[in-house]
PANU-776383 format. One line per field, with one value per residue: residue in one letter; chain; y, x negated, z of N, C-alpha, C, O in turn. Coordinates in Angstrom, 1 decimal. Layout:
residues N
rest: (A  ...)
kette: (A  ...)
n_north: (Y  ...)
n_east: (X  ...)
n_up: (Z  ...)
ca_north: (Y  ...)
ca_east: (X  ...)
ca_up: (Z  ...)
c_north: (Y  ...)
c_east: (X  ...)
c_up: (Z  ...)
o_north: (Y  ...)
o_east: (X  ...)
o_up: (Z  ...)
***
This chain:
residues 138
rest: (X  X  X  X  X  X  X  X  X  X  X  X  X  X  X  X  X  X  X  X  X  X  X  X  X  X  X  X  X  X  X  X  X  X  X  X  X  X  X  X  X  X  X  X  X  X  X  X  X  X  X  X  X  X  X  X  X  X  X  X  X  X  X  X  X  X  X  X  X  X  X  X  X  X  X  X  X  X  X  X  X  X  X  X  X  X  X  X  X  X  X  X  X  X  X  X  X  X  X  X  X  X  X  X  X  X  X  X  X  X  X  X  X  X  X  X  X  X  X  X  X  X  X  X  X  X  X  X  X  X  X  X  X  X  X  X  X  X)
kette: (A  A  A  A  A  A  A  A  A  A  A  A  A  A  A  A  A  A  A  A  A  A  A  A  A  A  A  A  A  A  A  A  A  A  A  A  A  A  A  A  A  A  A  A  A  A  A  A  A  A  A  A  A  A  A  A  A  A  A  A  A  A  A  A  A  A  A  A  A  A  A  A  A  A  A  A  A  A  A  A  A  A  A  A  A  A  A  A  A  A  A  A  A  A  A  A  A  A  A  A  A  A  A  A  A  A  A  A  A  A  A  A  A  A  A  A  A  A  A  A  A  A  A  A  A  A  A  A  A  A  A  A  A  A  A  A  A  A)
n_north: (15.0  12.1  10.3  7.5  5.2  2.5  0.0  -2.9  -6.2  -9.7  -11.4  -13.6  -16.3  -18.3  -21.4  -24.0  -26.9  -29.1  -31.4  -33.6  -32.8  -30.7  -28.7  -29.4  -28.5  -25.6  -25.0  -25.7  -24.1  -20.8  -18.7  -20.0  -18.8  -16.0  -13.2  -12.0  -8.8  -7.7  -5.9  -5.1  -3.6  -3.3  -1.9  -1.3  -0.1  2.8  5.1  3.6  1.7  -1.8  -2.9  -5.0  -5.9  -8.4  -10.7  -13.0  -15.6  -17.4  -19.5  -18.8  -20.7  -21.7  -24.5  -25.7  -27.6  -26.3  -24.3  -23.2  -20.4  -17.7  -14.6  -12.1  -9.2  -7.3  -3.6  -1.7  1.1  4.4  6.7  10.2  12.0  14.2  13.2  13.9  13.3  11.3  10.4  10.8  8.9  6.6  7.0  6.6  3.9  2.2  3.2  5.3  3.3  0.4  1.3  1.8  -0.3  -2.4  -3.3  -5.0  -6.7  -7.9  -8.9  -10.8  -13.1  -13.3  -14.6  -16.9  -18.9  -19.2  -20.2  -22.7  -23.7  -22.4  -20.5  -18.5  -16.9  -14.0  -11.2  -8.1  -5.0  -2.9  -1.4  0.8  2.3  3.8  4.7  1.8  2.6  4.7  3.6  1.8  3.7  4.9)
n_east: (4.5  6.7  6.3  3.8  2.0  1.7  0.3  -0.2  0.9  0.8  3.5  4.8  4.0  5.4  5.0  6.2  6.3  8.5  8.5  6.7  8.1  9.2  6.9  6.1  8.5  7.9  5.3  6.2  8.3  8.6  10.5  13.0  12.8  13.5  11.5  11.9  12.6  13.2  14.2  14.0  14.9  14.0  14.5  11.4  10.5  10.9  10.4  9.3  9.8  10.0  9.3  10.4  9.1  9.9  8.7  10.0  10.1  13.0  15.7  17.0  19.5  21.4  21.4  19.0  16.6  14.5  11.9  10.1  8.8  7.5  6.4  6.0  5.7  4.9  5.5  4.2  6.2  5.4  7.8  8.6  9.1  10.9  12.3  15.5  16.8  19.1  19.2  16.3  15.0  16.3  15.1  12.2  12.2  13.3  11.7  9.2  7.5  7.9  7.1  4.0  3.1  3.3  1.3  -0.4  1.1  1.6  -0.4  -1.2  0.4  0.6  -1.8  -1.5  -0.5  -1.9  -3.8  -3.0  -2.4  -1.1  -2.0  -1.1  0.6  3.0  3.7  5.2  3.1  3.5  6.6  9.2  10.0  11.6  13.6  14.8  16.4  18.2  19.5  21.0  22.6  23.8)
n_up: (3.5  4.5  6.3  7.0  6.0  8.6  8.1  6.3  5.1  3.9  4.4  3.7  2.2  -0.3  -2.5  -3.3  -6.0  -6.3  -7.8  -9.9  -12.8  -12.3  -12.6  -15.1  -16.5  -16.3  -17.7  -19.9  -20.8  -19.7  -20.1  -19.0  -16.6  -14.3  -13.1  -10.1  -7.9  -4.4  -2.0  1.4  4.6  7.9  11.6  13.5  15.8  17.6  15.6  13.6  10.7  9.6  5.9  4.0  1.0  -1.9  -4.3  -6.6  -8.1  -10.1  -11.4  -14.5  -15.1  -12.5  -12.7  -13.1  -12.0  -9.0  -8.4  -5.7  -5.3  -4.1  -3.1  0.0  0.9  3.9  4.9  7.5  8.5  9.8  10.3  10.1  13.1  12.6  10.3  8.6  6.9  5.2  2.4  1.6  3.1  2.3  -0.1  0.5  1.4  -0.6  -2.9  -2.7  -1.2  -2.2  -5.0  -4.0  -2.7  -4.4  -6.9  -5.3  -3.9  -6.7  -7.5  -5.7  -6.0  -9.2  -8.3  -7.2  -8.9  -11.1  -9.9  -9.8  -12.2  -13.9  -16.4  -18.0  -17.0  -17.0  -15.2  -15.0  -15.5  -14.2  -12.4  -12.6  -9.7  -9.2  -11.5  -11.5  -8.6  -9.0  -10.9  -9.5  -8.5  -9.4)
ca_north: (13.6  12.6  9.3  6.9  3.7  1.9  -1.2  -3.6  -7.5  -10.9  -11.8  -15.1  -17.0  -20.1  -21.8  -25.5  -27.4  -30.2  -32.6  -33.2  -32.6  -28.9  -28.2  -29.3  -27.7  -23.9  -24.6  -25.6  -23.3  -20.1  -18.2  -20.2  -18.5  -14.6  -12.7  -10.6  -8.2  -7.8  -5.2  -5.1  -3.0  -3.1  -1.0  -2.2  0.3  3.9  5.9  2.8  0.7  -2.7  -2.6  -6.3  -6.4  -9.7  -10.8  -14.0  -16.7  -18.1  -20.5  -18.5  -21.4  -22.8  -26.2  -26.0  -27.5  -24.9  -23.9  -22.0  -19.3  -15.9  -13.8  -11.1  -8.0  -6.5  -2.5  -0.8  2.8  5.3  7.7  11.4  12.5  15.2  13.7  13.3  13.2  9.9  10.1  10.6  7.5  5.8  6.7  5.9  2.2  1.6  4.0  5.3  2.2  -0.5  1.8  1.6  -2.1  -3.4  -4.1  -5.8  -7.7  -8.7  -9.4  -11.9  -13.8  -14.2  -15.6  -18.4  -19.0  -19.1  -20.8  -23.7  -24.3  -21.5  -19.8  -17.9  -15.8  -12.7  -10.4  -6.3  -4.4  -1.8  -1.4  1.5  1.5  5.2  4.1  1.3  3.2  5.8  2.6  1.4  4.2  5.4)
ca_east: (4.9  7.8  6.0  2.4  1.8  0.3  0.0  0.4  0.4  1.3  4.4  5.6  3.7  5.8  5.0  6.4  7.0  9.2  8.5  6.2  8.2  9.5  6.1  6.0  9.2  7.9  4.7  6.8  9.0  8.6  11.7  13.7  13.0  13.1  11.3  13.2  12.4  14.0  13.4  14.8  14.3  14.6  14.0  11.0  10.4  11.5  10.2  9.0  10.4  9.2  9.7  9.7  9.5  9.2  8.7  10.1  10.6  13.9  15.5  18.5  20.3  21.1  21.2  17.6  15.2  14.2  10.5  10.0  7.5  7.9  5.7  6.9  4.6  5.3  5.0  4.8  5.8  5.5  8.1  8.1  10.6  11.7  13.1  17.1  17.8  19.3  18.9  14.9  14.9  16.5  13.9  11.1  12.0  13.5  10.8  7.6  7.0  7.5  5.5  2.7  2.1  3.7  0.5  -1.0  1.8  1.6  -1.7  -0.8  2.1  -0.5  -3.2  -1.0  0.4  -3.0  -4.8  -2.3  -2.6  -0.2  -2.8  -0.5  2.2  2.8  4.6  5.1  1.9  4.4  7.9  9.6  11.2  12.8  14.6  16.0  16.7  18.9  20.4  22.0  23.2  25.0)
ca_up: (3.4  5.7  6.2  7.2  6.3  9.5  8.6  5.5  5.1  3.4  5.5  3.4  0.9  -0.9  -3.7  -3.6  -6.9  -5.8  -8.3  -11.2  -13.6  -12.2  -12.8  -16.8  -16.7  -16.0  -18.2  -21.0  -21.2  -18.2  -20.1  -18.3  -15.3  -14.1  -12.1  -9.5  -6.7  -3.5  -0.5  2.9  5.9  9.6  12.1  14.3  17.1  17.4  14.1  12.7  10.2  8.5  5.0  3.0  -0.6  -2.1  -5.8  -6.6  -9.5  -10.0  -13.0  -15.0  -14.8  -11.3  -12.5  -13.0  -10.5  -8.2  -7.7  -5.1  -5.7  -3.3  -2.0  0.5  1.5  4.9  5.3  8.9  8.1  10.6  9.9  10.9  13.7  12.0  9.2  9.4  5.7  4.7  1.1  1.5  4.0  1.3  -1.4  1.2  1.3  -2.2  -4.1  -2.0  -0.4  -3.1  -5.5  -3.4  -2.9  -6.0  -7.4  -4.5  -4.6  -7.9  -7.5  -4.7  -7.0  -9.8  -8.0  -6.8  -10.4  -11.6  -9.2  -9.7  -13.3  -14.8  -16.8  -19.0  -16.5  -17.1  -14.3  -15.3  -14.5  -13.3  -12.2  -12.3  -8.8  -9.0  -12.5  -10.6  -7.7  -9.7  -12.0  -8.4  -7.5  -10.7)
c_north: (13.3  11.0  8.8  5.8  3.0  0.6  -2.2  -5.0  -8.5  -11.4  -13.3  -15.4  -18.2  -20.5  -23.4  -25.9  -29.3  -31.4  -32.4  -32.6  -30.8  -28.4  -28.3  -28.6  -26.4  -23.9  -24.7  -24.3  -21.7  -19.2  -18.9  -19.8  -17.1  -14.5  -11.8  -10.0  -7.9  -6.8  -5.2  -4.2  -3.2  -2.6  -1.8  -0.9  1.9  4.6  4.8  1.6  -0.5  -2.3  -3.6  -6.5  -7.7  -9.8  -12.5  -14.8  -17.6  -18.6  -19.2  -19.1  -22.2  -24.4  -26.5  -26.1  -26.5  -25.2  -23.0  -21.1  -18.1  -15.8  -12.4  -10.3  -7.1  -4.9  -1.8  0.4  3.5  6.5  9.1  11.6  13.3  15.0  12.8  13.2  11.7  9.8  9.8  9.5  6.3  5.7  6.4  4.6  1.6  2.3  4.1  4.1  0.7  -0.2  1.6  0.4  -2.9  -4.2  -5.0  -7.2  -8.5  -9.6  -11.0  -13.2  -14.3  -14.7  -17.2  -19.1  -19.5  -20.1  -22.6  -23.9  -23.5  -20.4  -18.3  -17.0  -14.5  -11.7  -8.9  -5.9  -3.4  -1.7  0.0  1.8  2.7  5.0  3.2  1.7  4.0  4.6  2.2  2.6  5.0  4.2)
c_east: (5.7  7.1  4.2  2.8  0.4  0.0  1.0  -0.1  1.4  2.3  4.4  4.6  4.2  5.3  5.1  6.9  7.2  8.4  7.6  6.7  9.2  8.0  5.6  7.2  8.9  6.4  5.3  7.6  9.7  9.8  12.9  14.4  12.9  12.9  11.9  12.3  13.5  13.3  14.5  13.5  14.9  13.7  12.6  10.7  10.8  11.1  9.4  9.4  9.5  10.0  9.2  10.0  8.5  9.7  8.9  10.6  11.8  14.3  17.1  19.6  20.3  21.1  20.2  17.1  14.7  12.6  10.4  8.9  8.0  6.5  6.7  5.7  5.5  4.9  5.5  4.8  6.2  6.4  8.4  9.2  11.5  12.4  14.6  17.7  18.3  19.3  17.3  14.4  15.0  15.4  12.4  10.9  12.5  12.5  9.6  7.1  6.5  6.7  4.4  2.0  2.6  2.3  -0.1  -0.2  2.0  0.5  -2.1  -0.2  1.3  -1.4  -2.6  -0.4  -0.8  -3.8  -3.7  -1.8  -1.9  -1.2  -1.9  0.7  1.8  4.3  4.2  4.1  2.7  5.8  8.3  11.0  11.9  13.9  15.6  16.4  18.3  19.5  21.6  22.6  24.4  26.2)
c_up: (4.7  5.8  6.1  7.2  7.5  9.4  7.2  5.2  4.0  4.4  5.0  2.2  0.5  -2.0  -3.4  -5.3  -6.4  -6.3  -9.6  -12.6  -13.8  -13.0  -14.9  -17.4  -17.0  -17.0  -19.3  -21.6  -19.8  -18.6  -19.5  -16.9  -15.3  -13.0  -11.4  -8.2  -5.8  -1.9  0.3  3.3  6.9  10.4  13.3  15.7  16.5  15.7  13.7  12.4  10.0  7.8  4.2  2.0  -1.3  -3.4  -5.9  -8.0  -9.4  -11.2  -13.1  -14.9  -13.7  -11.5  -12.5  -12.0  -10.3  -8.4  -7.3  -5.0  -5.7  -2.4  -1.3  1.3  2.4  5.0  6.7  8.5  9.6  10.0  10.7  11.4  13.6  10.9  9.3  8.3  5.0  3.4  0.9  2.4  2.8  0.4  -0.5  1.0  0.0  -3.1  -3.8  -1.7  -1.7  -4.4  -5.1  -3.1  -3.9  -6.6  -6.6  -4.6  -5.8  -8.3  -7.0  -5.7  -7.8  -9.6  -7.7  -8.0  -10.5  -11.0  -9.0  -11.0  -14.4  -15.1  -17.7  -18.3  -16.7  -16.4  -15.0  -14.5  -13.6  -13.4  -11.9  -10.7  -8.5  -9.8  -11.5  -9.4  -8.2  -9.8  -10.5  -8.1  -8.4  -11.1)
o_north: (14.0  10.3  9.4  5.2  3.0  0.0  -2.2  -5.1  -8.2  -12.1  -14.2  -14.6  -19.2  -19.5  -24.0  -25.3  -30.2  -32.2  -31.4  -32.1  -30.2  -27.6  -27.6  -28.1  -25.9  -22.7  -23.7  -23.8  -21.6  -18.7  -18.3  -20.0  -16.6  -15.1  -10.8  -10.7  -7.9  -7.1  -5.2  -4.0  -3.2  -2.7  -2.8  -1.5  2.3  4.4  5.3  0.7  -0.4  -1.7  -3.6  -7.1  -7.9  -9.4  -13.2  -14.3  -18.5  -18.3  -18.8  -18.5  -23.2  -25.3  -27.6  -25.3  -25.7  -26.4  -22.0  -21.5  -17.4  -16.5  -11.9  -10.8  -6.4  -4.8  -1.4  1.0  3.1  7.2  9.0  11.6  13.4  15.9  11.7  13.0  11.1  8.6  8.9  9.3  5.4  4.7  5.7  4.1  0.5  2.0  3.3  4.0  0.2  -1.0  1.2  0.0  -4.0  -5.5  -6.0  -8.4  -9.6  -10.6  -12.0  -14.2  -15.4  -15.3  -18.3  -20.0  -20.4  -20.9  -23.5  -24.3  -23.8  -19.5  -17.2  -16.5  -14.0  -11.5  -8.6  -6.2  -3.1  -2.0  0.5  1.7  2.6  5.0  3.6  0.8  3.8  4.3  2.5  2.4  5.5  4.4)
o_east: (5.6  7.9  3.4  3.6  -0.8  -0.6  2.2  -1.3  2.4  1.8  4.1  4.5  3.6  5.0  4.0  7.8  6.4  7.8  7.6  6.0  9.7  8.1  4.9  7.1  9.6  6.1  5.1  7.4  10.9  10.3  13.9  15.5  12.3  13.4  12.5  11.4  14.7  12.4  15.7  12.3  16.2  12.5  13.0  10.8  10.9  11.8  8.3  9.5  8.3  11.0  8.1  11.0  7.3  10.8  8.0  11.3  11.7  13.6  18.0  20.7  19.5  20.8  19.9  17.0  14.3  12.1  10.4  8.0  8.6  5.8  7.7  4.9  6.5  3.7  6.6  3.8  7.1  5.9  8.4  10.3  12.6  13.0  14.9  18.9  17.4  19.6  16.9  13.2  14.2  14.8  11.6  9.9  12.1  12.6  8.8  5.9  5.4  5.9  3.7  0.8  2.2  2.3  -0.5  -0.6  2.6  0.4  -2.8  -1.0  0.9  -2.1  -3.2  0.3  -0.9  -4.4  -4.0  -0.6  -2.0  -1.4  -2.4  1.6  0.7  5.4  3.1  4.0  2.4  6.4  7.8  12.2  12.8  15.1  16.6  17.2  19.4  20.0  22.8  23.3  25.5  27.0)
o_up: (5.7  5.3  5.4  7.9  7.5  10.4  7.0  5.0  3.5  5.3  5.8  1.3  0.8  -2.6  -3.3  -5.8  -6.3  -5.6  -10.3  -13.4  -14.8  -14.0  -15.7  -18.5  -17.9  -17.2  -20.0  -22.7  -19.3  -17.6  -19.7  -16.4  -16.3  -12.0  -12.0  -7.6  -6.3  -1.1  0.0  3.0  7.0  10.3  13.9  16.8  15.4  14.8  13.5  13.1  10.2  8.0  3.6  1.7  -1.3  -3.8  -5.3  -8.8  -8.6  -12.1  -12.3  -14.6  -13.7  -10.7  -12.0  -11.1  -11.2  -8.6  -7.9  -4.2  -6.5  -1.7  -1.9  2.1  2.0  5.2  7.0  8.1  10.4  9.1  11.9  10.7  14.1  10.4  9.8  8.3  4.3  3.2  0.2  2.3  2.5  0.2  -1.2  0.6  -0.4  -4.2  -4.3  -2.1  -1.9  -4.9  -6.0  -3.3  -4.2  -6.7  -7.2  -5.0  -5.9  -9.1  -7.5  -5.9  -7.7  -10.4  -7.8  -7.7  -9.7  -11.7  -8.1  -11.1  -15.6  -14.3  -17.9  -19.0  -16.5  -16.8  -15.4  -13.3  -12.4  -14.5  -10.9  -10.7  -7.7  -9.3  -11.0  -9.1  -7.7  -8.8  -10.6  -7.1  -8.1  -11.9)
***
C-alpha cells in the first residue's frame, strides 16, 4: 500500500432549512433535489495530504429554495515517500480514500436527515468511486 490513513474526522456539518416551508418543500417532494459528491485535496505537511469528501443535497432547479445540507469528512493520509506516480496519487484521493469513508459519511448525512424529521431519505449504500473515476477521465 502506497499510503496510511492517520487520521479521520467530521470537518463541516450544515444543515439549515431557511424557512418553513423549504422544509415541506423536501418532505413533499425530495426528487426535486440531488445528491452530489465532491472531493478536494490539499497538501498539508510534507507526505501528507488532507483529503475532503463531502456529500451534499442540492435542488435541480436553482430557483428552488436552497437547503443547505453538507457534510464534509476530513482524511489525513500519510503517504509513502517513495511513491512518484501521479496517476496512483490520483486514484488515492478520488478512489482509495472516498471508498473508505463513504459509508461513515453517509452514515453522518442520514442521521441529520433523520433526526430532523426526514424519516424516508434514501442516499446510495454504495458509490462506485473507480466507475466515476474512469467516467471523468474518458
Amino acid at each position: 500500500m502506497n499510503y496510511k490513513i492517520i487520521a479521520k474526522y467530521i470537518k463541516t456539518l450544515n444543515f439549515d432549512i431557511y424557512k418553513p416551508d423549504n422544509f415541506f418543500s423536501l418532505i413533499k417532494d425530495i426528487s426535486l433535489y440531488k445528491f452530489k459528491i465532491d472531493i478536494k485535496s490539499n497538501r498539508y505537511k510534507d507526505n501528507i495530504i488532507e483529503i475532503q469528501t463531502t456529500l451534499l443535497l442540492e435542488p435541480k432547479d436553482k430557483s428552488l429554495d436552497r437547503i443547505d445540507a453538507k457534510v464534509t469528512y476530513s482524511t489525513l493520509v500519510e503517504l509513502d515517500k517513495n511513491l512518484t506516480d501521479k496517476k496512483r496519487l490520483e486514484e488515492i484521493i478520488l478512489v482509495d480514500i472516498p471508498s473508505e469513508v463513504y459509508p461513515e459519511l453517509r452514515k453522518a448525512f442520514i442521521f441529520i436527515f433523520e433526526n430532523s424529521g426526514f424519516r424516508e431519505i434514501k442516499v446510495d449504500q454504495n458509490i462506485d468511486f473507480r466507475k466515476l473515476y474512469l467516467s471523468k477521465k474518458n
